[in-house]
N, CA and C atoms as an extended XYZ file, in Angstrom:
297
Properties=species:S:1:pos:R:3:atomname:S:1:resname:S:1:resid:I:1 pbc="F F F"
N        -9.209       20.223       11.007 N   UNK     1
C       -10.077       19.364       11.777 CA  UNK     1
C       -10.663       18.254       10.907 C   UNK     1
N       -11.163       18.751        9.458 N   UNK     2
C       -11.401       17.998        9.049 CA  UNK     2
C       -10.765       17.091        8.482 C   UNK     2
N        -9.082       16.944        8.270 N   UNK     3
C        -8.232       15.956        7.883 CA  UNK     3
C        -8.027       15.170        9.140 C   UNK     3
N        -7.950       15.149       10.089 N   UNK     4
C        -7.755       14.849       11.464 CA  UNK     4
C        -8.960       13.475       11.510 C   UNK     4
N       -10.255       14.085       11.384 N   UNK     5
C       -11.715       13.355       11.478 CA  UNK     5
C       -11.315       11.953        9.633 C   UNK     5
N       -10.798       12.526        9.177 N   UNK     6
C       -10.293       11.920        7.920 CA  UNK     6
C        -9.746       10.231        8.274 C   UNK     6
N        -8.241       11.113        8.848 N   UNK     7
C        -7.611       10.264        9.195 CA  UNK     7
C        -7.794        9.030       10.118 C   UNK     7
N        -8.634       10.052       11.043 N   UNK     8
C        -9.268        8.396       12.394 CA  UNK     8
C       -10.312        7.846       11.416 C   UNK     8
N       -11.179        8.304       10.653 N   UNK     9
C       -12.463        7.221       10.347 CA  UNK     9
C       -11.732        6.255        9.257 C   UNK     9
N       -10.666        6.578        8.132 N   UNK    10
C        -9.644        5.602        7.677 CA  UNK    10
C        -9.020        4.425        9.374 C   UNK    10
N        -8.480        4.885       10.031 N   UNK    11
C        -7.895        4.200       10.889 CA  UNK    11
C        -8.938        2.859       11.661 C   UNK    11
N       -10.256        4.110       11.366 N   UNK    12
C       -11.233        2.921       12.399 CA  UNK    12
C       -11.415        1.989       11.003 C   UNK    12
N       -11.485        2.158       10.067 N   UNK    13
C       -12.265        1.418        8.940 CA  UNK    13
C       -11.079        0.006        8.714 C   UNK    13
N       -10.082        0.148        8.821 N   UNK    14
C        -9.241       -0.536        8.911 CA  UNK    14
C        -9.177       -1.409        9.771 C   UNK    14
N        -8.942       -1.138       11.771 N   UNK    15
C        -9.286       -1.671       12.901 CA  UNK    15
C       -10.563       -2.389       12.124 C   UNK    15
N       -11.812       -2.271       11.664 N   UNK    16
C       -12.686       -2.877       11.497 CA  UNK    16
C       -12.720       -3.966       10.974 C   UNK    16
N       -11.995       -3.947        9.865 N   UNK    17
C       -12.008       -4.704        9.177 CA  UNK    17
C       -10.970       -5.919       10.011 C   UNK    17
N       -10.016       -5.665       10.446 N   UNK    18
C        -9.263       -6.761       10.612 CA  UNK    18
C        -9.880       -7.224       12.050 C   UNK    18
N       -10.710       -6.625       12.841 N   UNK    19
C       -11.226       -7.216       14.271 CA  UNK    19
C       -12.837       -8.413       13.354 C   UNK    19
N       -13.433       -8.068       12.455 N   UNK    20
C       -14.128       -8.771       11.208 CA  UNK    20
C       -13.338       -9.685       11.107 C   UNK    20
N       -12.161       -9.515       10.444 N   UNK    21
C       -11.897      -10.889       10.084 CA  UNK    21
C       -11.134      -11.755       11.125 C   UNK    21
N       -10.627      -11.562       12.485 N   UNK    22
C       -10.262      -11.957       13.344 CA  UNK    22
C       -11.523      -12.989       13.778 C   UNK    22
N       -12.699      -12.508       13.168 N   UNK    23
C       -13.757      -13.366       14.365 CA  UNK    23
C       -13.886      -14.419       13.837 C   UNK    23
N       -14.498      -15.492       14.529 N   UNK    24
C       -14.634      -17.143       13.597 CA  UNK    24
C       -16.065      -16.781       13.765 C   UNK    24
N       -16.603      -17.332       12.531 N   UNK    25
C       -17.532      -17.638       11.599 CA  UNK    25
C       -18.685      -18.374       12.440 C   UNK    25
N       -19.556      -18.181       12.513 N   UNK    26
C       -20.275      -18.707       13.434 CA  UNK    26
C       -21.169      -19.666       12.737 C   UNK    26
N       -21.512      -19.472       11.454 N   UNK    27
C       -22.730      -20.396       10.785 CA  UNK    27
C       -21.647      -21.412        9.708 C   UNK    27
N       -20.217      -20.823        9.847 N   UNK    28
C       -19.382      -22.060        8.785 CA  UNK    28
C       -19.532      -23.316        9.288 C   UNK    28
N       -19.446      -24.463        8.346 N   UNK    29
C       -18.994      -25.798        8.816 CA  UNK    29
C       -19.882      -26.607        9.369 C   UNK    29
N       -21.005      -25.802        9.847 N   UNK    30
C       -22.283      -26.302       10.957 CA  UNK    30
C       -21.805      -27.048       12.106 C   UNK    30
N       -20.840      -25.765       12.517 N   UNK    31
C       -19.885      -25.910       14.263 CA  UNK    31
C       -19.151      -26.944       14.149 C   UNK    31
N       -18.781      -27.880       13.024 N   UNK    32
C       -18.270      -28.894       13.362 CA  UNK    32
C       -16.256      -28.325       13.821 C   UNK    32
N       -15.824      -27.310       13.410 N   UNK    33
C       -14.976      -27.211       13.610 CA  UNK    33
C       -14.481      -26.710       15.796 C   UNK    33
N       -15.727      -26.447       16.261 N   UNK    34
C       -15.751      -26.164       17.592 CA  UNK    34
C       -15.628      -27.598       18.274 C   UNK    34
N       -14.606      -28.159       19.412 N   UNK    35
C       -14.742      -29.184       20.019 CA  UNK    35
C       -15.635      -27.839       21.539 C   UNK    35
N       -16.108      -29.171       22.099 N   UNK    36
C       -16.477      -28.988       23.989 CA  UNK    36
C       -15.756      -28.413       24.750 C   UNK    36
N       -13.926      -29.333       24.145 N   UNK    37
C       -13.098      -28.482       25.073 CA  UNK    37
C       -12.781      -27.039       25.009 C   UNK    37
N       -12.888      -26.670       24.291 N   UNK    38
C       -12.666      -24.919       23.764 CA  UNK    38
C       -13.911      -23.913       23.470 C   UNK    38
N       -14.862      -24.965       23.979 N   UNK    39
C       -16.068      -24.049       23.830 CA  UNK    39
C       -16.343      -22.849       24.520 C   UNK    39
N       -15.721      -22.442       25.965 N   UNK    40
C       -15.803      -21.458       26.445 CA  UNK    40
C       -15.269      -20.588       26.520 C   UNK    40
N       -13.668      -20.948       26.569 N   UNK    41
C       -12.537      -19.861       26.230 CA  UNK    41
C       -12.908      -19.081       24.542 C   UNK    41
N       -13.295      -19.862       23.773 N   UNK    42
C       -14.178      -19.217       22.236 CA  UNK    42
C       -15.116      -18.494       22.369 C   UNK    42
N       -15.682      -18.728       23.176 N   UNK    43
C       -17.193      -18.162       23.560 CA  UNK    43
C       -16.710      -16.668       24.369 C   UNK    43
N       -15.668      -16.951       25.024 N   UNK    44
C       -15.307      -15.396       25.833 CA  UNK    44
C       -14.605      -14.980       24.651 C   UNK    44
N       -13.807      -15.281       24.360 N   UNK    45
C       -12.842      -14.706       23.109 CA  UNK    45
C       -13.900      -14.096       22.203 C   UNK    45
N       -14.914      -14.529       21.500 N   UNK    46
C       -16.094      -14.345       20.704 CA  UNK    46
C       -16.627      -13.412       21.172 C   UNK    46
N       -16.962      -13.418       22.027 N   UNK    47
C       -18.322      -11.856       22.569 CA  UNK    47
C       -17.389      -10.596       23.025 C   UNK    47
N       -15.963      -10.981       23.398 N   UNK    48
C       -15.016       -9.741       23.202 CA  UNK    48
C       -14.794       -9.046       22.189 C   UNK    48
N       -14.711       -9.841       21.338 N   UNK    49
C       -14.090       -9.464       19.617 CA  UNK    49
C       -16.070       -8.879       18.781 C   UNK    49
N       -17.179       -9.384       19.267 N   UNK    50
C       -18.273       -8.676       19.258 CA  UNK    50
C       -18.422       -7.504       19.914 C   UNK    50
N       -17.965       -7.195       21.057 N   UNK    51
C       -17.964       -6.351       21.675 CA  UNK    51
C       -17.191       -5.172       21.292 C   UNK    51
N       -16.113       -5.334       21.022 N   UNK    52
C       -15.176       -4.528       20.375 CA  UNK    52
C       -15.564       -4.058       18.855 C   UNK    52
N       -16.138       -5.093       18.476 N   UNK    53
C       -16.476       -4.569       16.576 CA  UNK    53
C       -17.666       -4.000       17.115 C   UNK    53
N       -18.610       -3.629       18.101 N   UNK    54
C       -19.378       -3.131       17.816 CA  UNK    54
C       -19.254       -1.743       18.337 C   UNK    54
N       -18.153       -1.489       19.236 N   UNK    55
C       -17.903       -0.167       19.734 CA  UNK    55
C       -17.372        0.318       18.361 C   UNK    55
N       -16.187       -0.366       17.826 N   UNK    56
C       -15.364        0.297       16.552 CA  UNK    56
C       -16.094        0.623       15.762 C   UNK    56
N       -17.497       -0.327       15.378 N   UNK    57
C       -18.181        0.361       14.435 CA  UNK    57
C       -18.799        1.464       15.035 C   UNK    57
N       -19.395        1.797       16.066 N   UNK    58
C       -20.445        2.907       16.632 CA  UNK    58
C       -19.492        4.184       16.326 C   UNK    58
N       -18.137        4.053       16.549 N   UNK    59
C       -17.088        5.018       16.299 CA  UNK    59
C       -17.195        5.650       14.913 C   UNK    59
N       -16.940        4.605       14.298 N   UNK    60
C       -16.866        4.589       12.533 CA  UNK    60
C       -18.073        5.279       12.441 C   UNK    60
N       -19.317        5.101       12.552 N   UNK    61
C       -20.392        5.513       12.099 CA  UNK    61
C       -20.377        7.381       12.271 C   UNK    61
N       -20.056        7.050       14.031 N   UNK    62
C       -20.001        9.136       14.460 CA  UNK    62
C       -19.284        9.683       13.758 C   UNK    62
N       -17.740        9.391       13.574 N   UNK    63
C       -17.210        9.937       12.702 CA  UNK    63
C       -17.205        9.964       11.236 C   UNK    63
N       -17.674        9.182       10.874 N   UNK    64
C       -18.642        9.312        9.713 CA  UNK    64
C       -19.532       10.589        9.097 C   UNK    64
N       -20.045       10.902       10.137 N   UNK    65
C       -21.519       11.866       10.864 CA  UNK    65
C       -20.665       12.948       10.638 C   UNK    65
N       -20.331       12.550       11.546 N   UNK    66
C       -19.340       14.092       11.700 CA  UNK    66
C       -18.340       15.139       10.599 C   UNK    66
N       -18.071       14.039       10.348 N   UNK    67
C       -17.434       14.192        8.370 CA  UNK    67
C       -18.527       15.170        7.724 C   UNK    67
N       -19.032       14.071        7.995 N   UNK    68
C       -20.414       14.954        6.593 CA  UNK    68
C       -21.176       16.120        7.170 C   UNK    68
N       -21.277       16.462        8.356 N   UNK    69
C       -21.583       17.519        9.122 CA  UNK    69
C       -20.935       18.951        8.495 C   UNK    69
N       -19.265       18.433        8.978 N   UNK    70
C       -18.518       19.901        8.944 CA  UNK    70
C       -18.492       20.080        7.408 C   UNK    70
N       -18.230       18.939        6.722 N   UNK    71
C       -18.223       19.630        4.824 CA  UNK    71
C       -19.475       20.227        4.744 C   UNK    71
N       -21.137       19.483        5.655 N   UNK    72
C       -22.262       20.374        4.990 CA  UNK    72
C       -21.868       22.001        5.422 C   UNK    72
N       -21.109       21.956        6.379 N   UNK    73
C       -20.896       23.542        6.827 CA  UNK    73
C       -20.262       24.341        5.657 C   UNK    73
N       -18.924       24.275        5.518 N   UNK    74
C       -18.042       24.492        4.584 CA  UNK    74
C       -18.603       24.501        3.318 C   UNK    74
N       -19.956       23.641        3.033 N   UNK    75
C       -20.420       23.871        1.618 CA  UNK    75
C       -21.755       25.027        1.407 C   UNK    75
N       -22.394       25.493        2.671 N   UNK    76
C       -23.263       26.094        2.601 CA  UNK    76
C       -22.631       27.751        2.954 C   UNK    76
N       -21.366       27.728        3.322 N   UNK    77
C       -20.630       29.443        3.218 CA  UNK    77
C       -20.507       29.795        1.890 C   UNK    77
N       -20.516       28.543        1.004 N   UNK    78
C       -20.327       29.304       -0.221 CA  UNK    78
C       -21.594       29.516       -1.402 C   UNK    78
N       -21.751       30.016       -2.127 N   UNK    79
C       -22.685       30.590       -3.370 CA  UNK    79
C       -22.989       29.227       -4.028 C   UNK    79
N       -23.979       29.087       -4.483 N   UNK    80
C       -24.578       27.887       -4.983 CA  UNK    80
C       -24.327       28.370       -6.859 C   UNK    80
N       -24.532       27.698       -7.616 N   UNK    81
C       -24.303       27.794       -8.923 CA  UNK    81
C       -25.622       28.508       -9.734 C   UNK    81
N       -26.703       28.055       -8.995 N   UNK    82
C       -27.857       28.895       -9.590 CA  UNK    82
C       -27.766       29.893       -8.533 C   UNK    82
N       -27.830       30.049       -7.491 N   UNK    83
C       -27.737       31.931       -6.736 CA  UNK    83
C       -26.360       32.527       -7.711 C   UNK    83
N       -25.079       32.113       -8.336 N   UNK    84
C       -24.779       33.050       -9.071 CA  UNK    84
C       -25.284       33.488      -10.507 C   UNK    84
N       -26.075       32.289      -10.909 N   UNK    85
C       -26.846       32.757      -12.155 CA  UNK    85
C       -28.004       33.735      -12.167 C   UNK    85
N       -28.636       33.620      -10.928 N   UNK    86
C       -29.744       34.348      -10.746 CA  UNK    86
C       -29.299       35.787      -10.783 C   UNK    86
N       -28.239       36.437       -9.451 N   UNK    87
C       -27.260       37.486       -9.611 CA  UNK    87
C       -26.785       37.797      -11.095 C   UNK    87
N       -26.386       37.151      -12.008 N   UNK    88
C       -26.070       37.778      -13.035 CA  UNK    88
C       -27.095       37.706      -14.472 C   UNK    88
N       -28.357       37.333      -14.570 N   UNK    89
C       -29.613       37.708      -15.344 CA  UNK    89
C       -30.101       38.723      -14.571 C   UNK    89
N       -30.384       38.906      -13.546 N   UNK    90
C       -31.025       40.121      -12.663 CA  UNK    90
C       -29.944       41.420      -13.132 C   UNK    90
N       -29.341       41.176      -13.464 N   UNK    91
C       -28.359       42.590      -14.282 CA  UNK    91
C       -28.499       42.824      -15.539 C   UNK    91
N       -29.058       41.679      -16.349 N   UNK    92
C       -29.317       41.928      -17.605 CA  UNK    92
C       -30.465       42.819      -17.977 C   UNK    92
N       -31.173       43.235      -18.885 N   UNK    93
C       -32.819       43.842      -19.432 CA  UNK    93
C       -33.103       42.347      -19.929 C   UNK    93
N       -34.477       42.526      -19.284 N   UNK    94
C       -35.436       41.489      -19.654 CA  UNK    94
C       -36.724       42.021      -20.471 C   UNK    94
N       -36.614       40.605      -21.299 N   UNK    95
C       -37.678       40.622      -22.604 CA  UNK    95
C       -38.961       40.580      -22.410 C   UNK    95
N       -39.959       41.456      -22.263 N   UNK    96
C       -40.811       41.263      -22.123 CA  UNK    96
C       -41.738       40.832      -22.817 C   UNK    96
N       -42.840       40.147      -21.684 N   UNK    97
C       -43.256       38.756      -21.805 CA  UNK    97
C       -44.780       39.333      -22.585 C   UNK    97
N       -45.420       38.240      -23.712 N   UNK    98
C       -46.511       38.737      -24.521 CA  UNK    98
C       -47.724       38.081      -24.182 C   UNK    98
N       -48.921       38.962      -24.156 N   UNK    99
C       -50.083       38.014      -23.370 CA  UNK    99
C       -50.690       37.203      -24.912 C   UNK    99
């Protein structure tokens, strides 16, 4: 499951990036590159390609989440490095302590 969750948040990170760089630049040039005539078909084209990077990212993010979810699982079944140290001084004789 967790290579699966792997594989799509690589896939979305990718989709991301190239729907990013698909978009035109909104503060380059100071609009001079926008004529009147294409201002609206850009403007729909534009808030699609917003629209879309912002679902892809909301995606990216859950699965993200979710990643780090199931490893916190998978990491808390196992013994921590000080609970096995503690287990093996608690077997030793201890030195007692001088007032």
């Amino acid at each position: 499951m967790e290579n699966l969750l792997i594989f799509v948040n690589i896939a979305l990170a990718i989709i991301l990036v190239i729907i990013i760089l698909l978009q035109r630049s909104e503060g380059g040039a100071l609009g001079l590159g926008v004529s009147q005539d294409n201002f609206t078909s850009a403007r729909s084209v534009g808030t699609f390609l917003t629209k879309f990077t912002s679902i892809v990212a909301t995606l990216f993010i859950i699965c993200s989440i979710a990643i780090v979810a199931i490893s916190r699982d998978e990491l808390r079944e196992t013994q921590s490095v000080l609970e096995k140290e503690e287990e093996e001084n608690s077997n030793l004789p201890q030195i007692p302590q001088s007032k």
